[in-house]
Structures are given as structure tokens and as C-alpha cells.
N, C-alpha and C positions, 0 to 999 in steps of 0.2 A: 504494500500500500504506500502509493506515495506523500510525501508529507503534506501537497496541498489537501488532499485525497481525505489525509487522517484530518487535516484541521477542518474538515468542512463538516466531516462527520460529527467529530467532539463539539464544534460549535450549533451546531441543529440537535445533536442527540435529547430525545425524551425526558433522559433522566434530567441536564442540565436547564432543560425548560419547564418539563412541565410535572414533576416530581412533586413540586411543593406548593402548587398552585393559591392556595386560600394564605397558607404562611408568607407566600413571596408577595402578593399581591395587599395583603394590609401592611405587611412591613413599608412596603414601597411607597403607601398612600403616608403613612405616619411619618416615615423620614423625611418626607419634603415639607413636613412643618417645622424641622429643623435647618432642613437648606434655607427657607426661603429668609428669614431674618442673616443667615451668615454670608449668602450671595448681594442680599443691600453692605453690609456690614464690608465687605471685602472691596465693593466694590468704590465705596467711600474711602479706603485704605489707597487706591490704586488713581483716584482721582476721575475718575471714570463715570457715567449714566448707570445710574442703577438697574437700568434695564440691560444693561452691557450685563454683565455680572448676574442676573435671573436666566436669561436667555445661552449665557454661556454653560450654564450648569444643566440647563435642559438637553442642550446637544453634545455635552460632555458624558452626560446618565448613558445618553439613547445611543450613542456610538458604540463606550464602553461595553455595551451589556452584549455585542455583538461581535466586538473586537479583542475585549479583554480575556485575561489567561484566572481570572478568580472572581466567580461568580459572587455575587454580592455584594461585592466590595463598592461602595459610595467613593464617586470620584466628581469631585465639582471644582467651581473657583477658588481659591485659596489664599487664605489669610496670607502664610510666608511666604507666597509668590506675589501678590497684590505690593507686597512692601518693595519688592523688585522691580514693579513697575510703574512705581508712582514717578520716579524721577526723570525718564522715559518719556513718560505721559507729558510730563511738564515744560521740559527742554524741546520735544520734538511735535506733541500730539499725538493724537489718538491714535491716527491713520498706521503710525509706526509702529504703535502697541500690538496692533492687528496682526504686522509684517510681522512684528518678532515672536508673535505668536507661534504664526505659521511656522517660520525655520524651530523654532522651540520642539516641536511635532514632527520635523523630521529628524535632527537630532535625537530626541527618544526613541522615534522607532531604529535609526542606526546603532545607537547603544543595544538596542533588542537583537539586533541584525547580530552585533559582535559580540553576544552574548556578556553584556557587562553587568547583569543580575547575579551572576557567581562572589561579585565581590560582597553583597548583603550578608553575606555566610561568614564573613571578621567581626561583623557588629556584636560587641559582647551582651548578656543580657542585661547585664545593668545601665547599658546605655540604651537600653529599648523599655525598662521600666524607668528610665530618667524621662523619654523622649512622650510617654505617655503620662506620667506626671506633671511633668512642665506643662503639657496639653489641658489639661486637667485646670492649671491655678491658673493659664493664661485667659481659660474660658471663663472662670470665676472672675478674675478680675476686669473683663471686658464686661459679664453682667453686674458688679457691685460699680457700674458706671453709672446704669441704670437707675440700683436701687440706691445708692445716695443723696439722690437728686429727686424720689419719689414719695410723692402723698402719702397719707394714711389708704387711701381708695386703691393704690397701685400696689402697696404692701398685700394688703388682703385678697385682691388677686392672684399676685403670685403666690403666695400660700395657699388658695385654695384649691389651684392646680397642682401642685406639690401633693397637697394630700387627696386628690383625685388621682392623681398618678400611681400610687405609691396604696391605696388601702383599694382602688378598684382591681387587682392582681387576685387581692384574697378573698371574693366574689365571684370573679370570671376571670378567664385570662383569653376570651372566645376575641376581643377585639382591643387591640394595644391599648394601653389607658395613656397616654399622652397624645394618641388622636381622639379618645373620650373627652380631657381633660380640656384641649386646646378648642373643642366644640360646644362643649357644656360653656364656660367663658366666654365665647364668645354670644352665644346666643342670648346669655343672660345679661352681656355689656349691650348687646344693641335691642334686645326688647324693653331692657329700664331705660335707655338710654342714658348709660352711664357717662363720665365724664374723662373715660380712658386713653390715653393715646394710643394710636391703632396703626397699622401699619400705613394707611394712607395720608399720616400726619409726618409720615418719612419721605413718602415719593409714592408717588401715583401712579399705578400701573396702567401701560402705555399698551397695548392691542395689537401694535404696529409689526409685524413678521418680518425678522432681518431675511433680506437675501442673497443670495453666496456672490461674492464677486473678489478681483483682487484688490490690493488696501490702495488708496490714491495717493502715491508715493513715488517718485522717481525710482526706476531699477537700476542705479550704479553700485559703482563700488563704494563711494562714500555712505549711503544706504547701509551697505552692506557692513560696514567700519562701522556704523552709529549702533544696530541692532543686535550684531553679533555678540557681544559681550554682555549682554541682557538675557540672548537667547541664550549661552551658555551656560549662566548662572541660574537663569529657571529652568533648565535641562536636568541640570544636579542637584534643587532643592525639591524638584519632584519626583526625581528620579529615587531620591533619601527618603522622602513623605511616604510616597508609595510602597516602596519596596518595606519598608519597616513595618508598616501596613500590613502590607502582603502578609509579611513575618508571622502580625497577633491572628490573624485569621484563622492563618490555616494550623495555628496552634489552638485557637478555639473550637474550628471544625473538626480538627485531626485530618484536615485533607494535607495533600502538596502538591502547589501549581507551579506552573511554569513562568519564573520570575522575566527570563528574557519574552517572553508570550505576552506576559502583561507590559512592559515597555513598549514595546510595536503597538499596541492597543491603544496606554496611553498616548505614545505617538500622532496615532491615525488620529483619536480623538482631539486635539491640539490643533492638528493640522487643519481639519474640518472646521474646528471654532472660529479658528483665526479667518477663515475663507468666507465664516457669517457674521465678518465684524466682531468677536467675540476676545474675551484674554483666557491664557493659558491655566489650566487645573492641574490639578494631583488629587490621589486619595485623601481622602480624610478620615483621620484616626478617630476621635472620636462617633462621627455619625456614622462609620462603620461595623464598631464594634457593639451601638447599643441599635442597627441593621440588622447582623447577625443572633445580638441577643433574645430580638422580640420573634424573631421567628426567620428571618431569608438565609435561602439557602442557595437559589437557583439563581439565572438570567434572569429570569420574569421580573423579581425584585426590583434591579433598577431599570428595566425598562418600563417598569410601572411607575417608579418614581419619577423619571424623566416623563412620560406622555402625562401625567397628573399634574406635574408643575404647568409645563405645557397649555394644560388646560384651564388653569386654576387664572392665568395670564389671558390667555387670548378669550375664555367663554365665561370665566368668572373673576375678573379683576376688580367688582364690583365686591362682589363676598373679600377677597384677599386685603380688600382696603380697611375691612371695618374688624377685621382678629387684631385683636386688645396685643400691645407688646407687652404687658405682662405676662400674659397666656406662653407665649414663647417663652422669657426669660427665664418662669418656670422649667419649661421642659429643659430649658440650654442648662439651666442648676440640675435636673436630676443627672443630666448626660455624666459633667463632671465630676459630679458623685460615684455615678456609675464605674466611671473607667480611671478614677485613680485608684493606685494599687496600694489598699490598705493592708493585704496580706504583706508585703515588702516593710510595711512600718512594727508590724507584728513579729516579725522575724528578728527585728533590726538586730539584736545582740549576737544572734548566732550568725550572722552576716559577717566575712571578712571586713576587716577595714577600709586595703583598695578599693574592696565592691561595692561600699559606700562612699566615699568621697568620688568615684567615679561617677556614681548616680546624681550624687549630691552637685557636683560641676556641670554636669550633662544638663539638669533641672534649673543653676542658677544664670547659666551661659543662656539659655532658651528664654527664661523672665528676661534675662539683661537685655540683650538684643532684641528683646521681639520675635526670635528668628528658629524653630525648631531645628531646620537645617543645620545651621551655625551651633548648635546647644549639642548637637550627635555628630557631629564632626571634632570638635572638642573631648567629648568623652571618648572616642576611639584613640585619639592620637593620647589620653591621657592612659588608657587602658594599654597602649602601646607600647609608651615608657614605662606602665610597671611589671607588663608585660618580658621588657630587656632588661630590668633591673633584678626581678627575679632568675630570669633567664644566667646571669653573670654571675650568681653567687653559687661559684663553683667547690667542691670538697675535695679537702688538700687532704690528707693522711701523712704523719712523715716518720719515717724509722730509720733505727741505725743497724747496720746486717753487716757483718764483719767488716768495720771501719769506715763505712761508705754509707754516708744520710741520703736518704730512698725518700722523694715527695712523689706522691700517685697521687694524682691526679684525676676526678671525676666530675662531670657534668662537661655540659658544651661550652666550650673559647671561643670569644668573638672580641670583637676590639675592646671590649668592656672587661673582658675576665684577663688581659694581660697583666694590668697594675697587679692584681688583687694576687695572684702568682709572686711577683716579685717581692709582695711585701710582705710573704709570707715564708720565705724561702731565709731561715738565719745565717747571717755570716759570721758570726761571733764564737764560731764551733770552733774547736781545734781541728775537728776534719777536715783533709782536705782531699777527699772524693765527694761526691754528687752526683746521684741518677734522679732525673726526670723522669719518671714514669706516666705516660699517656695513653695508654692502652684502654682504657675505661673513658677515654675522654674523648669528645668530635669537635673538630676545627671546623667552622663555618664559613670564616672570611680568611682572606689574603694577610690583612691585619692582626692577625692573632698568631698566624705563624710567621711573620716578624717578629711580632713582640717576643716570642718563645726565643729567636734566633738571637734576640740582642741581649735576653736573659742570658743567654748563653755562652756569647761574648763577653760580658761583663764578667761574668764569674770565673772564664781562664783568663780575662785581665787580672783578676785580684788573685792570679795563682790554683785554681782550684782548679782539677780533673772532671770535667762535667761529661756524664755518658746521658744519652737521651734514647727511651724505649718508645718504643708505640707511633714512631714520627719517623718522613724521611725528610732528613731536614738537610741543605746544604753544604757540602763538606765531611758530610759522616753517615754512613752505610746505616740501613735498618736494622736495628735487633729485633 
């Protein structure tokens, strides 16, 4: 079977559509009460029409669900890409945001082409419960924006979505209670006519159906110099988003997809956006994981949640104008409840120490910047260093065997383990023979067996008989 052959199959198969039908289908309907406040929200970040930002996450859902390698997975506009684009937007305009959309979406899919999902598989876990925690307090602090600033009327809203979310579970669980909650509130804001802010006190949704064309832009290469450096950098923070994404899923489902499959997906979906005017997405960690929670498993999921947003725009922007932002900011509170990992603070003492300041940086690097990307790039290269610092504390043994001080040597030598060798080797002995013994040990770098070679010089400088085992080291035959 050849590989188009297999992907056409795996993308249409039964199981993947239509397996979960009633589950994929309200999950899908409830998550897009969570896009639609973070596609305004984002799209405000990015400086952009908030209709940019609703309309992008619709043909981001409906591609995805068709192209992507993990079903279920919520891929829309995105808060740490929006902050990439704001400056773009500002220097250049819109038109350019579009362009560097596009190239964004072919770059993804050539990372999918060269299979660069393999490298997800270094990310330690601590920088994946940092990278979902940080997620966690950035969301909370984006809604304690809200409620600082709110009435006693907008208080009691959002708690009483809170406790319709959270006590209708243990009655029924037959219909998500965060699309109960976010419709109870509403109906009960516009039949008293309460005095709520609503989503139509944000921006008003506009009917107008973008149509695909190229962005009106000059095709040079100064173009090309202005965009390219945007597109790379939202290449990689989606490329991080997603993939780490990918990671909690398929550890929630117990499946495992094909991380280069969902690049080319994100990709294609990117590329599409940008061609209807749109800016560039990634998954989303949060409305992902409380996707998967309430019940999706299949395609159908977000192809439901793209045609309902869809809808919700072009046949009911009327209904969409008048849901209370309480009612959301609720659900956005339970999400962050939801997916920060309290079992990680439960544990904390039996937790090594790297594996917590690792965490602990991943999560302040992510608040500091704003930038989840920047917050899990941080924690790897910090995981990195303690990583080679462990790596380097090599074990030295050392005896005296008729006249001759014997250091044996174990663990691996890299440019790091040469000092720690030297400083451990006494010269104050009356002896003067010396074996090296490396037999138990692996050289890694070029640098390590210099170090050993100058070790070695030095000590028939100061007179001493040095034999070396387990090496073929320049000048002297292997024992």
C-alpha cells in the first residue's frame, strides 16, 4: 500500500470519524465557547479585526480535522503567536501578516516533510508540566483582568457558572455542563435584561465571508527580507505549542500519532488561513485537553467545532453578541483549574530538585515573557546543563598494586570530566609509577582525549612513569 494510498485510508476510516459520534459532536459544540472569547482576545494581542482572529480559527478547526495526524486536538489562533505578530502588523500592515502567514504554513509543512517532530522526544517532563502550568496562571491572570475591574452583578455571574459547571456533572454528564452553564446565563442575562457586558460590547460580529485570494503586497525580495523572520519565529513557536500538545494527548488517550503528520496539517492549515486573509495558529493546550476531557475523540470533534463557530458568525451573530463575558470567564476559570497539575505540587518533596527548578524556570520564563515558547525553550537548554553536569561526575577509584597508584576510571569523558580527572589524581605520593585505567570508561569528544593526553604529559614532566589502559592514545600502544 502506498503511502498516499495509506493516508487516505487512515484519514476517511470509520473509526476516526465516526466512532464517537454524540461524544465528538457536543464536545465540539462546547469548545467553541471557549475559542470564541480567546480568538477576540488574540486577536486584540496581534492588533488585528477581530473578525480576523474568529474567522481564522474556523478554517484552522475545519482544515485541521482533515489534515491533521491527532484527532481532537483544538488548533486555532494563538495567544504566543499573536504577540509575534503585533509588531509586523504595525511597521508593515495587515496585508503582510496574511503573506507571512502563508510562508509560516509552508515552512510547517517542510518541517513535517523533514520529519523535525522527532526532536519533541528531548523535551523533558518537567518542562511539559512547567509548559502546562505556566498555561494555567497565564489564563488566570488574563481573567483576574476581568474580574478586578467587575461589579457585584458580574461577580455572581461568574460564580454561578462555576457552580453550574462543576455540580451539573453529578446529575448528568449526558450534555457538557459548560455549554449548560454558558446557556443557562445567558438566557437568564437577556430575558431580565440584565446589565452584563456581552460579547457585543467587545466587537460586533461582522457576517461578511472572507474570500481566498493573495495578500496585496508586492512579490520581491525585500517582501521576502521583511516577512521571513516573523515566519520563522511562528514556525517554531507553533511548531513547540503543538507538538507538546500533541505530547499531553496522546498520553491522555494512550494513543500515538504521527508528530511529522501533524506539522504538514498544521502546515496546510496556515497556509489556507493566510490565503482567506487570516493569521497563523497552533494547538492549544488548554482547550485541548478539557476537548479530550469532556468526551472527543474523533475528527468529527473539531470539524464540529469549526462549522458551529462558523455558524454561530455568519447565521447567528445576533445570539453571539448578547453571551454575558462572565459566562465565558467562568468556563476560561474552570479550564485553568482543570489543567494545572496539582498532582506535581502533591509530589513536590519526593521530586528531585533539578526536576523542580527546571519546572519552576520553564513556568517563570512563560509568566515573564508572555511567551510559552520562550518558557520550554528555557527549560530544555536548562535541563540540558544539568543534564552534562550530571553527565561529568565521573568515578575515580584509586589503589596502590605493587608500587604503582592505579586511578580506574568510570563513567563517560567529555570536555567536562577532564579537570575533575586531574584534580583528582595526587602528586604528593612518593610513587612514582601511575596507570590510568579506562577500561570502564567512554570518551565522547575529541576534547576529552586531549585532556587525558596533556594529563599525561604533565605527569612524565614532573618525572612520573605514567602507563594508560583502556585508550589508544598517541605515542603508546594499547594495553
Amino acid at each position: 500500500m502506498g503511502k498516499v494510498e495509506w493516508f487516505l485510508k487512515s484519514l476517511f476510516s470509520k473509526e476516526q470519524w465516526f466512532s464517537n459520534i454524540r461524544g465528538d459532536v457536543l464536545a465540539g459544540i462546547t469548545i467553541t465557547l471557549a475559542l470564541i472569547p480567546d480568538a477576540i482576545a488574540f486577536s486584540f494581542i496581534a492588533g488585528v479585526n477581530p473578525m480576523i482572529g474568529l474567522f481564522s480559527t474556523v478554517i484552522i478547526m475545519i482544515v485541521i480535522s482533515f489534515c491533521g495526524s491527532r484527532p481532537a486536538m483544538v488548533s486555532s489562533a494563538a495567544g504566543s503567536m499573536a504577540v509575534l505578530m503585533a509588531p509586523l502588523v504595525l511597521m508593515h500592515g495587515v496585508q503582510y501578516l496574511f503573506a507571512a502567514t502563508i510562508l509560516t504554513g509552508i515552512i510547517q509543512f517542510l518541517m513535517g516533510v523533514f520529519k523535525t517532530g522527532k526532536w519533541m522526544n528531548f523535551v523533558p517532563g518537567a518542562v511539559v508540566t512547567g509548559f502546562i502550568n505556566a498555561l494555567a496562571i497565564l489564563i488566570l491572570m488574563d481573567q483576574l483582568g476581568h474580574l478586578v475591574k467587575a461589579d457585584w452583578l458580574m461577580l455572581t455571574a461568574v460564580a454561578v457558572t462555576l457552580v453550574i459547571v462543576y455540580l451539573l456533572p453529578r446529575l448528568t454528564k449526558a450534555i457538557p455542563s459548560p455549554l449548560v452553564a454558558v446557556t443557562l446565563v445567558t438566557v437568564a442575562s437577556f430575558s431580565m435584561g440584565l446589565p452584563l457586558e456581552t460579547i457585543g460590547s467587545q466587537v460586533l460580529i461582522d457576517n461578511t465571508l472572507p474570500l481566498p485570494g493573495l495578500p496585496d503586497i508586492p512579490f520581491t525580495w525585500q517582501t521576502l527580507v521583511i516577512i521571513l523572520p516573523f515566519a520563522l519565529s511562528l514556525s517554531l513557536v507553533g511548531y513547540t505549542e503543538t507538538l507538546l500538545t500533541q505530547n499531553m494527548i496522546d498520553e491522555k488517550t494512550g494513543e500515538k500519532t504521527d508528530k511529522n503528520g501533524e506539522m504538514k496539517g498544521q502546515g496546510a492549515a496556515n497556509a489556507i488561513t493566510g490565503l482567506f486573509g487570516g493569521m497563523a495558529g497552533c494547538a492549544l493546550v488548554a482547550e485541548s485537553v478539557i476537548h479530550v476531557k469532556i468526551g472527543a475523540r474523533g475528527r468529527l470533534s473539531t470539524l464540529t467545532g469549526g462549522v458551529v463557530l462558523l455558524a454561530l458568525i455568519l447565521l447567528f451573530g445576533k445570539v453571539v453578541n448578547v453571551i454575558p463575558v462572565a459566562a465565558l470567564v467562568g468556563v476560561m476559570l474552570m479550564i485553568c483549574f482543570e489543567i494545572f497539575d496539582w498532582g506535581y505540587l502533591l509530589k513536590l518533596r519526593s521530586k528531585p530538585v533539578s526536576e523542580t527548578v527546571i519546572m519552576i524556570a520553564t513556568v517563570a520564563t512563560s509568566i515573564y515573557t508572555h511567551n510559552l515558547a520562550i518558557g520550554a525553550l528555557v527549560g530544555v537548554l536548562l535541563s540540558m546543563a544539568v543534564f552534562v553536569y550530571k553527565l561529568s561526575r565521573i568515578q575515580i577509584n584509586q589503589e596502590t598494586i605493587e608500587g604503582e597508584k592505579v586511578y580506574r576510571v568510570k563513567g563517560a569523558l567529555f570536555f567536562a570530566s577532564a579537570t575533575e580527572l586531574q584534580d583528582a589524581i595526587q602528586l604528593n605520593d612518593p610513587i612514582t609509577r601511575i596507570c590510568l585505567d579506562f577500561r570502564e570508561a567512554h570518551l565522547w569528544d575529541r576534547t576529552s582525549r586531549l585532556g587525558i593526553i596533556n594529563i599525561r604529559r604533565k605527569l612524565r614532566e614532573r618525572g612520573y612513569k605514567v602507563r594508560v589502559i583502556g585508550l589508544q592514545l598517541k605515542g603508546e600502544s594499547r594495553s
